[in-house]
C-alpha positions as CSV (number, residue, x, y, z in Angstrom):
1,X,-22.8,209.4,126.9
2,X,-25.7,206.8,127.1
3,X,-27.7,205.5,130.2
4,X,-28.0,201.6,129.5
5,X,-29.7,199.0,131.3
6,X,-27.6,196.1,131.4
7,X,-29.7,192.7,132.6
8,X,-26.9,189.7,132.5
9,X,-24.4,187.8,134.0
10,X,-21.4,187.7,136.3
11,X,-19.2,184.8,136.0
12,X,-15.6,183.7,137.2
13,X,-14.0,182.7,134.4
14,X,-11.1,180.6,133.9
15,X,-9.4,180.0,130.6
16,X,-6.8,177.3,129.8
17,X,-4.4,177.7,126.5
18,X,-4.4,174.3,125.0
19,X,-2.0,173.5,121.5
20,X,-5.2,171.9,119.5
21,X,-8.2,170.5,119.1
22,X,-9.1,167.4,119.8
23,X,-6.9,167.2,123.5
24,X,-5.2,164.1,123.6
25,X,-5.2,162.5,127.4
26,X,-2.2,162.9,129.4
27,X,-1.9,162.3,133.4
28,X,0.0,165.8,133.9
29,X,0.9,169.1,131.1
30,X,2.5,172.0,132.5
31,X,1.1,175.1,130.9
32,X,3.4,178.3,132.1
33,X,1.1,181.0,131.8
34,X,-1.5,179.0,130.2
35,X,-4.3,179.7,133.0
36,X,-5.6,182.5,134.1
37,X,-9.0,183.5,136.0
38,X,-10.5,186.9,136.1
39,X,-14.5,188.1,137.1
40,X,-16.4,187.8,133.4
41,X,-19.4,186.8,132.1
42,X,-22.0,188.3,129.2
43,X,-23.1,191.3,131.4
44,X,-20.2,191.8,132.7
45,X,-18.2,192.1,129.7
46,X,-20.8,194.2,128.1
47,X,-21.4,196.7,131.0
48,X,-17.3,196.9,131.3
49,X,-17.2,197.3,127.0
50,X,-19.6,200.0,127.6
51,X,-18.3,201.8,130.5
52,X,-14.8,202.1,129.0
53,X,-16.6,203.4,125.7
54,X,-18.1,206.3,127.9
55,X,-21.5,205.4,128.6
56,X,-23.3,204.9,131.8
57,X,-24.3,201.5,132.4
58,X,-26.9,200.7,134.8
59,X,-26.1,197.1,135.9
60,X,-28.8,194.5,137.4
61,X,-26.9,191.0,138.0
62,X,-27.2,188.3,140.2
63,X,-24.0,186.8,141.8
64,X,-23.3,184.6,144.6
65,X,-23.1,185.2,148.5
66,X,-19.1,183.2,148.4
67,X,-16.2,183.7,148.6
68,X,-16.0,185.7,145.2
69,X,-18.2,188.3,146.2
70,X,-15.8,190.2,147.5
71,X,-13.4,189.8,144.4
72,X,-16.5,190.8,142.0
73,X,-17.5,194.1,144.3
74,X,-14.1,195.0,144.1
75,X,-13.4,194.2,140.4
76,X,-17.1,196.3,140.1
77,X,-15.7,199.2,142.3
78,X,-12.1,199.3,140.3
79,X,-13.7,199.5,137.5
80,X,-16.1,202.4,139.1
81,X,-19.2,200.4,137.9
82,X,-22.3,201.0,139.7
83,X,-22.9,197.3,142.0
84,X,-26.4,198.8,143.5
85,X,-28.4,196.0,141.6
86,X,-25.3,193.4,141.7
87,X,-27.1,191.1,143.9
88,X,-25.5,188.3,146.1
89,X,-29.0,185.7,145.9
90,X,-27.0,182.9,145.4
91,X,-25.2,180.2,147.5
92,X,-22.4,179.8,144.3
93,X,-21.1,182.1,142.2
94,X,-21.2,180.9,138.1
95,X,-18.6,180.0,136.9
96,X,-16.9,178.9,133.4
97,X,-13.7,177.4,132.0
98,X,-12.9,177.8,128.4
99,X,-10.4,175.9,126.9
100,X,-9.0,177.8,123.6
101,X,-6.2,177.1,121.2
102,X,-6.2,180.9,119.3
103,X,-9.1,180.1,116.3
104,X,-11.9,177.8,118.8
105,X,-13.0,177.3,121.7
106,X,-14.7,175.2,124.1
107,X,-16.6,176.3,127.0
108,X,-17.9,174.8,129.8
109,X,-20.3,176.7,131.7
110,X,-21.6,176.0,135.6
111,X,-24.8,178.3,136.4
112,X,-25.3,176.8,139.7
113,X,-28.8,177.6,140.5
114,X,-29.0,181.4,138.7
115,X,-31.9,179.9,136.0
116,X,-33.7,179.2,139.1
117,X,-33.5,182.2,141.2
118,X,-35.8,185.1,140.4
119,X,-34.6,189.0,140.4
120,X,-36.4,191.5,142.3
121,X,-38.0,193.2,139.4
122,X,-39.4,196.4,141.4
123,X,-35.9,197.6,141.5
124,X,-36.8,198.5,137.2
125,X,-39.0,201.4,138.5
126,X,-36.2,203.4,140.1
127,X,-34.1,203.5,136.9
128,X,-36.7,203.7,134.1
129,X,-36.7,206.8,133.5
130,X,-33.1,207.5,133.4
131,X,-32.2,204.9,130.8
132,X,-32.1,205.5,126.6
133,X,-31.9,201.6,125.8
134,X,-32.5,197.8,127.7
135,X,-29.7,195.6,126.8
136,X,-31.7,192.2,127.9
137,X,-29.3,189.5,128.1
138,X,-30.8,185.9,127.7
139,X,-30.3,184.2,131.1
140,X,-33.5,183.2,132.7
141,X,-33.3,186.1,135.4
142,X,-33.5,189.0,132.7
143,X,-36.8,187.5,131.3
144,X,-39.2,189.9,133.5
145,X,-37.3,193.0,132.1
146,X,-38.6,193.0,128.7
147,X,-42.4,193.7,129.2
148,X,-41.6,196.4,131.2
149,X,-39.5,197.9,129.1
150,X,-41.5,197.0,126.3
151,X,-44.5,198.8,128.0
152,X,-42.9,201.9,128.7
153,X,-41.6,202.4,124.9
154,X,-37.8,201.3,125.3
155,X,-35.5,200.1,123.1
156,X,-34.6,196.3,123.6
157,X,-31.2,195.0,122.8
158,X,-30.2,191.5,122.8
159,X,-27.7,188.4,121.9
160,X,-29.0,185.1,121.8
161,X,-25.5,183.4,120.6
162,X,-26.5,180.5,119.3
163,X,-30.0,179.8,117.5
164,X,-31.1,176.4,115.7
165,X,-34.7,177.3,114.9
166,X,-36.9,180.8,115.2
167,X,-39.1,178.1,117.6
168,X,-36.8,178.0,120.0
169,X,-39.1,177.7,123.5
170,X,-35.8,179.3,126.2
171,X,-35.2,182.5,123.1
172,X,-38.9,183.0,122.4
173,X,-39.6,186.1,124.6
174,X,-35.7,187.4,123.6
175,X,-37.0,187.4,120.1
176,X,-40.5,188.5,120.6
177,X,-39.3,191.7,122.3
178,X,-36.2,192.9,120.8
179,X,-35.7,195.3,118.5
180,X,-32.1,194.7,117.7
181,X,-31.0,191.3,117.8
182,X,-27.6,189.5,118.0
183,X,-27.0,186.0,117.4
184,X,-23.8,183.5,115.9
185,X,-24.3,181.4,112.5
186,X,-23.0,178.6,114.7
187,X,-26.4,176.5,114.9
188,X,-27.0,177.8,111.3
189,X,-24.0,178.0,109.0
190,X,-25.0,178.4,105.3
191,X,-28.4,179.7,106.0
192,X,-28.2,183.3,107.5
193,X,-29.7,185.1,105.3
194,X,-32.9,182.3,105.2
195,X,-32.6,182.6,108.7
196,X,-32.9,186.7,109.2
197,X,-35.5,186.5,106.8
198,X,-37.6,184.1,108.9
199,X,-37.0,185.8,112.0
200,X,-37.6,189.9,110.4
201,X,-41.1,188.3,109.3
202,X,-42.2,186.4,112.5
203,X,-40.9,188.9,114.8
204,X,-40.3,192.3,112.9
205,X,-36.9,193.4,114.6
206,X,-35.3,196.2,113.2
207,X,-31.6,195.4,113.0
208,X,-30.6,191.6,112.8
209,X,-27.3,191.0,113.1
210,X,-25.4,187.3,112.2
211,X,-22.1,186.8,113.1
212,X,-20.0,184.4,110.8
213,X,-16.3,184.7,112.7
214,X,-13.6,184.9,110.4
215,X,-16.3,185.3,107.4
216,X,-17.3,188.7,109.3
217,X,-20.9,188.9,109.5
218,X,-24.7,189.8,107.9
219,X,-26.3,192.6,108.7
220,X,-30.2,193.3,108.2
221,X,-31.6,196.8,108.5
222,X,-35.8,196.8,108.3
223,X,-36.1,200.1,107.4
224,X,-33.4,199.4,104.2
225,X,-35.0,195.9,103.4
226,X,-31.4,194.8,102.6
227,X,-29.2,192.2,104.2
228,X,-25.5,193.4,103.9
229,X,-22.2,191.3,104.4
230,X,-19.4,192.8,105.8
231,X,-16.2,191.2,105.3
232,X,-14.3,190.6,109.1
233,X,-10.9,192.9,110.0
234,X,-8.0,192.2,111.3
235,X,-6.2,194.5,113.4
236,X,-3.8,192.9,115.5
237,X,-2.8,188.5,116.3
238,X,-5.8,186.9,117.5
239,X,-4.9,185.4,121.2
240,X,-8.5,184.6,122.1
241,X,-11.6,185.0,120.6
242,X,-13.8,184.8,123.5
243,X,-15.9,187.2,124.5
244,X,-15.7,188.9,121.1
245,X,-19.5,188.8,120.1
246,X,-20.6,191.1,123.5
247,X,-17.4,193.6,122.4
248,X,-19.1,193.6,119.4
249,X,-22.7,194.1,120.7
250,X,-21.7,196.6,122.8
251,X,-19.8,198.5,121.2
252,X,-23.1,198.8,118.1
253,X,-25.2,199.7,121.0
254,X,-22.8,202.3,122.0
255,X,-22.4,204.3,118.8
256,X,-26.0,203.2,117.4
257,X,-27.5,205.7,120.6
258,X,-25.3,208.4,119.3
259,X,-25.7,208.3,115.7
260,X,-29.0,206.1,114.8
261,X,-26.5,204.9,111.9
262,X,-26.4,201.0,112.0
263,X,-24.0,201.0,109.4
264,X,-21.6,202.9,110.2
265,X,-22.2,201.7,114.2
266,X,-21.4,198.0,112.6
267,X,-17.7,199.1,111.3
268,X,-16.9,200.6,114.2
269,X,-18.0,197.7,116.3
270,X,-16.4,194.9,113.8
271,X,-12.9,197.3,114.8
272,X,-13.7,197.3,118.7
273,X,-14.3,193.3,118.5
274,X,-11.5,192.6,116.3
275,X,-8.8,194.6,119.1
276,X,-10.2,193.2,121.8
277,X,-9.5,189.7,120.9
278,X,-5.8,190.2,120.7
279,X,-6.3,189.8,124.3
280,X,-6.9,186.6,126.5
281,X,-10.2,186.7,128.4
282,X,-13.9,188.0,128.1
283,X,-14.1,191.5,129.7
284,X,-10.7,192.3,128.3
285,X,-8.8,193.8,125.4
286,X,-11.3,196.7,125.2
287,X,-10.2,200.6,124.6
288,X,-11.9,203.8,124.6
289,X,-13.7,205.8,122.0
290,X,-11.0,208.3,121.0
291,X,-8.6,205.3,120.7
292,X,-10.9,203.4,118.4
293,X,-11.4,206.3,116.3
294,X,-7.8,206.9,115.8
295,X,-7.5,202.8,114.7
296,X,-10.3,203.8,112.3
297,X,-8.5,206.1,110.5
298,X,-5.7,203.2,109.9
299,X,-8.6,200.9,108.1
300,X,-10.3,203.9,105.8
């Protein structure tokens, strides 16, 4: 059991089933089933990844003072995740819609004014002392976590999805501070290993992980001085693969505190992503630590 600081986002989140890629225009389709809206979001899905995996997630968000409050308080409380630092600073609650077909997806994300609205940072000091590791999610909001984290000799997780170049002005202090780093070969297909080796020598993380979807992923370990592929699993029909990079994050994080093993943290966490997607929706599909072990023993 782990005490996490989770910095990141709350959205409502509404995904549409669609037969394929490119959507041809018609005035009306009728999609049974098709739609379906549930609270979501990076942070979110990572605290709730976490929580079901037994760890205790310490949860600083911002959301808005609307009409979904009450539905994301609730969702928080079901779930019996702490909503002390789930604060309601905003006039609208994000939202997304995400339009998938099974293999892609297309999302369309409305931050309202969250990359303008600052989080009461002096609420850190009541928690830093309880927590083993910062995951430091990279909306604008989470940016004054990492110094002080940083300062006080923490850990600093983080995912910054898609990356084009190590200069990337919005990423910089995401990839200046953390120690482990997530990101998708999206922005970089073809060039992952150039691009871990770049990044390991201007900003010296210790684990770099590159996710490459159906190719599985690369993983680079400092201490090692290797990059290693691991080839993706498949454990049950893909319904919808969002959301499957922060099951994957989280659930490293989550066995990386307990063992200080990245490889064998990785395996597990390629297992825990690749369930989870047989489900529609970001913050679902996820299941606990005694059932993930038992589907490990199927994949030996």
């Amino acid at each position: 059991m782990n005490n996490i600081l989770v910095c990141g986002l709350i959205n409502i989140e509404t995904t549409v089933k669609v037969d394929k890629f490119p959507i041809e225009y018609s005035p009306v389709e009728y999609n049974f089933f098709g739609l379906n809206t549930s609270v979501s979001g990076v942070g979110y899905n990572i605290v709730k990844a976490l929580k079901t995996l037994g760890d205790v997630p310490l949860f600083f968000s911002i959301i808005g003072n609307d009409m979904y409050k009450e539905i994301i308080f609730n969702e928080l409380k079901k779930d019996k995740i702490d909503s002390d630092y789930v604060l309601p600073l905003l006039e609208q609650t994000v939202q997304s819609s995400i339009l998938f077909d099974g293999n892609r997806r297309k999302i369309l994300l409305d931050l309202k004014s969250i990359q303008d609205t600052v989080f009461p940072i002096d609420l850190l000091k009541d928690v830093l002392k309880k927590i083993d590791i910062g995951i430091i999610c990279n909306i604008n909001f989470s940016r004054g976590f990492l110094q002080i984290l940083k300062e006080n000799g923490k850990t600093i997780a983080t995912d910054v999805h898609v990356l084009n170049d190590i200069n990337d002005n919005y990423n910089n202090d995401y990839l200046k501070y953390s120690d482990i780093l997530f990101l998708s070969n999206e922005g970089i297909i073809g060039n992952e290993e150039d691009m871990i080796m770049r990044l390991s020598q201007e900003f010296n993380q210790k684990i770099i992980v590159i996710t490459m979807g159906e190719n599985g992923l690369v993983m680079y370990v400092k201490d090692k001085c290797k990059i290693k592929h691991f080839p993706a699993i498949k454990t049950r029909e893909v319904v919808n693969t969002i959301g499957a990079g922060d099951a994957l994050f989280s659930c490293f994080i989550h066995f990386y505190c307990n063992t200080n093993d990245p490889y064998y943290s990785i395996q597990l966490a390629m297992l825990f992503a690749s369930y989870k997607i047989g489900e529609n929706g970001g913050s679902k599909g996820f299941i606990t630590e005694e059932e993930l072990l038992k589907l490990k023993n199927k994949y030996k």
